[in-house]
C-alpha positions as a Python dict, from the first residue, in 0.01 Angstrom:
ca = {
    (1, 'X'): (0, 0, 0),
    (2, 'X'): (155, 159, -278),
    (3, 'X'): (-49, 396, -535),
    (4, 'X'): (103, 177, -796),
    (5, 'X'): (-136, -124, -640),
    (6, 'X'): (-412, 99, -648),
    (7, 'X'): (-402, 102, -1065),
    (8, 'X'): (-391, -288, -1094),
    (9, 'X'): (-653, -356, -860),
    (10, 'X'): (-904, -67, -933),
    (11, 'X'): (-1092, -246, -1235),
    (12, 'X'): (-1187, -522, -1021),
    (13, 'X'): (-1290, -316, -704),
    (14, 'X'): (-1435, -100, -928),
    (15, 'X'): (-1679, -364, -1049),
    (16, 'X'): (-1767, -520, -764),
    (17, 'X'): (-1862, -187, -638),
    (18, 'X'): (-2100, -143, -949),
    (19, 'X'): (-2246, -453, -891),
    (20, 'X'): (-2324, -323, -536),
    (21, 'X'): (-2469, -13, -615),
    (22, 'X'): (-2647, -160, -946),
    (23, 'X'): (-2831, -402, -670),
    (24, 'X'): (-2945, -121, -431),
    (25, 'X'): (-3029, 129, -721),
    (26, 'X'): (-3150, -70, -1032),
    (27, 'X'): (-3064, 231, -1223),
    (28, 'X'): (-2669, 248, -1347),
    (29, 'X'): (-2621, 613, -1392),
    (30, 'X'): (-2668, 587, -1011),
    (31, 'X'): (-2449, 355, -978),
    (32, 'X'): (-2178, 488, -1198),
    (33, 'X'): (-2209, 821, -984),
    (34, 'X'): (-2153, 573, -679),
    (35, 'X'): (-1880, 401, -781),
    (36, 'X'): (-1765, 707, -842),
    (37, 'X'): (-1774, 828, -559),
    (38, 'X'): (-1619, 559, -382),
    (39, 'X'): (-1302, 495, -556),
    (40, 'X'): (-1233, 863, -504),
    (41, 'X'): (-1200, 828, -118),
    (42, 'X'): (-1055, 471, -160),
    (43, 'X'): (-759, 612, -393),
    (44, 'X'): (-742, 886, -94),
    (45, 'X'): (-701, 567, 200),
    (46, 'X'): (-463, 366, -31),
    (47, 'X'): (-190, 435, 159),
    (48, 'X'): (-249, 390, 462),
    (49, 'X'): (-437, 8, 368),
    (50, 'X'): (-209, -297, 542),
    (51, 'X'): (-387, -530, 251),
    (52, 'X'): (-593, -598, -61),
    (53, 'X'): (-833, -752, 143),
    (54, 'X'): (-862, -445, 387),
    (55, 'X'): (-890, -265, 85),
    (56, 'X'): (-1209, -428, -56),
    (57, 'X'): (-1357, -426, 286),
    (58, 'X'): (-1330, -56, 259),
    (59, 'X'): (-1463, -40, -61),
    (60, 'X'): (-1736, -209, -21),
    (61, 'X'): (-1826, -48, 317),
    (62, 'X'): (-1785, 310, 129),
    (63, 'X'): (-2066, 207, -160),
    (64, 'X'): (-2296, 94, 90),
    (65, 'X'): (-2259, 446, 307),
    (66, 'X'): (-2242, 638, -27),
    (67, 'X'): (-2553, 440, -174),
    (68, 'X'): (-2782, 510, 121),
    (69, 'X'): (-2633, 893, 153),
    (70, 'X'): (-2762, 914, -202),
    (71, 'X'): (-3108, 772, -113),
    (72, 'X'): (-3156, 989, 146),
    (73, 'X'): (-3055, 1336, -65),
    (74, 'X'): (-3360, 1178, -267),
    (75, 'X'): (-3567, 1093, -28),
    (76, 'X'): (-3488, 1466, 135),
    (77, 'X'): (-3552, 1663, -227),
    (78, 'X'): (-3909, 1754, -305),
    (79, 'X'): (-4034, 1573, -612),
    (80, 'X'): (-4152, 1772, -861),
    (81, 'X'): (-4370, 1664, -1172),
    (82, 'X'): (-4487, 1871, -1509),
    (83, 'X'): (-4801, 1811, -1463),
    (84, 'X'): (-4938, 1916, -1115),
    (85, 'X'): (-5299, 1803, -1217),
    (86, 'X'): (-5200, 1442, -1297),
    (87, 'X'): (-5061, 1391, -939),
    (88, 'X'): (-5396, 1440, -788),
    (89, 'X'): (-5604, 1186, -1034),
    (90, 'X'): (-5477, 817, -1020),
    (91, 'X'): (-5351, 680, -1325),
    (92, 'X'): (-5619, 606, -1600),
    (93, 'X'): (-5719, 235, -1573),
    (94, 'X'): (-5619, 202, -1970),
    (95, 'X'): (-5251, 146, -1855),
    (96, 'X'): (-5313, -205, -1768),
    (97, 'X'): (-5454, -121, -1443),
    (98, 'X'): (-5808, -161, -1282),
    (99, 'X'): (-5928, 98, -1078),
    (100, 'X'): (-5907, -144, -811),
    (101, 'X'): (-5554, -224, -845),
    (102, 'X'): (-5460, 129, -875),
    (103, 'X'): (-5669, 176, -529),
    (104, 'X'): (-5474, -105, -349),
    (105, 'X'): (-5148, 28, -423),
    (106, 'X'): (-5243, 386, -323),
    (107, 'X'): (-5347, 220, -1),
    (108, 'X'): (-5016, 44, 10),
    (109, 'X'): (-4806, 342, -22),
    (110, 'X'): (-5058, 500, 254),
    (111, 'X'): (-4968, 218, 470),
    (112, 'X'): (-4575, 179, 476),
    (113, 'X'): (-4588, 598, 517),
    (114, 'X'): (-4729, 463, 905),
    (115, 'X'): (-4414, 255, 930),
    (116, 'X'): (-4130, 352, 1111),
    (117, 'X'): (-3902, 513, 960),
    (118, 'X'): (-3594, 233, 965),
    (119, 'X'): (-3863, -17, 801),
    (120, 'X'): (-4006, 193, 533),
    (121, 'X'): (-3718, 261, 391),
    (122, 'X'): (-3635, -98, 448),
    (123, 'X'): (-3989, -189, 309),
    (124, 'X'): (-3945, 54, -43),
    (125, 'X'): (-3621, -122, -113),
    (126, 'X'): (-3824, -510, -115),
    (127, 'X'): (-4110, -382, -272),
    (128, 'X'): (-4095, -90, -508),
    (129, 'X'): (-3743, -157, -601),
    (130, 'X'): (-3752, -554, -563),
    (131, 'X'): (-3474, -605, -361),
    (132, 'X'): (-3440, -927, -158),
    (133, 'X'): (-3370, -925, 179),
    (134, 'X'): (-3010, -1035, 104),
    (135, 'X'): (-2935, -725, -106),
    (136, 'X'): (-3065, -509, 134),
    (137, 'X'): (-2845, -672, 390),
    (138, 'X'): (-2559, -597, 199),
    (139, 'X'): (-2676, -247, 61),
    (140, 'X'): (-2760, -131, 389),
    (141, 'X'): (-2513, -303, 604),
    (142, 'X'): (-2781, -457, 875),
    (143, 'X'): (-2786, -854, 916),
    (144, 'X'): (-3016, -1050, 697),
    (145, 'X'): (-3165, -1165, 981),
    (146, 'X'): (-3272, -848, 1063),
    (147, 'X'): (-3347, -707, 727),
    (148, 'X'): (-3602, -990, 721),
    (149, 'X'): (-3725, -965, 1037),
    (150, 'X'): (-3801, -641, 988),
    (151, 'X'): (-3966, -679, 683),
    (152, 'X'): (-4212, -950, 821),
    (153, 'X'): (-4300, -647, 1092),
    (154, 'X'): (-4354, -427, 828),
    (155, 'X'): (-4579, -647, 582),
    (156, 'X'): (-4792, -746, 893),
    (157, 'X'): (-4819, -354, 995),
    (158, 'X'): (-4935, -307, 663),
    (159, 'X'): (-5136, -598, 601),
    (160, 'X'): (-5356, -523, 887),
    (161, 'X'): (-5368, -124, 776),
    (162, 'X'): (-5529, -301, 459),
    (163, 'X'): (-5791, -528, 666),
    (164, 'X'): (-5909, -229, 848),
    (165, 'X'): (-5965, -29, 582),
    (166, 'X'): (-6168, -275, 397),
    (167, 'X'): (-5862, -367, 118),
    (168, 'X'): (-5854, -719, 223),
    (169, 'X'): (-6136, -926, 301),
    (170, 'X'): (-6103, -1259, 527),
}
């Protein structure tokens, strides 16, 4: 396809990949940086694309690469905070929080670290960033079948971490 093709159809590619990388992310400087990103190398394979649809195949296919290669350069850099101190203390139950709750998530996060690897990361994307399993289908390029699936091995994993350690009564 001609570069020419590339200019009329990049707004629209363009904003469907947003709308992908909004969904994994929730955060749309991320998301500008992966859009990007992505038309970059899709204004590189222009070219040699038979067809528009090939063409937003390969977009979309790029966003969800680029999005998880971004989650992982997070995921990989130490995090750092301004305040050493407050990292070891939970958070002070005056910000809506009983101690209890504030326990129970600690133990949470204690729990999905035991996970493997493929379903915690899996696991962070449903629950700290609220992703449904459809999303993370599409984000991470696994079936939904399996995105769920997996899920539903992680929240049992978890939910008898919690039972053993006294978090959940039955």
């Amino acid at each position: 396809m001609e570069h020419s093709e590339f200019e009329r159809f990049a707004p629209a590619l363009r904003t469907k990949v947003m709308c992908l990388a909004e969904s994994f992310f929730q955060k749309e400087e991320k998301a500008e940086d992966v859009a990007q990103e992505t038309m970059i190398r899709l204004w590189k394979a222009w070219p040699a694309l038979p067809s528009l649809p090939d063409a937003e195949r390969l977009a979309v296919r790029i966003a969800k690469h680029e999005c998880i290669d971004v989650w992982r350069r997070e995921q990989r850099r130490p995090h750092t905070s301004l305040s050493p101190a407050h990292e070891e203390t939970s958070p002070a139950p005056s910000d809506g929080h009983s101690l209890e709750e504030n326990e129970l998530t600690e133990a949470i996060r204690s729990a999905s670290s035991r996970l493997r690897r493929s379903e915690e990361r899996l696991w962070r994307m449903f629950a700290e960033a609220g992703m449904q399993p459809g999303e993370i289908a599409l984000a991470t390029g696994i079936h939904v079948r399996t995105v769920s699936a997996m899920l539903s091995h992680a929240r049992h994993i978890i939910y008898n971490i919690l039972k053993e350690g006294g978090y959940i009564d039955e």
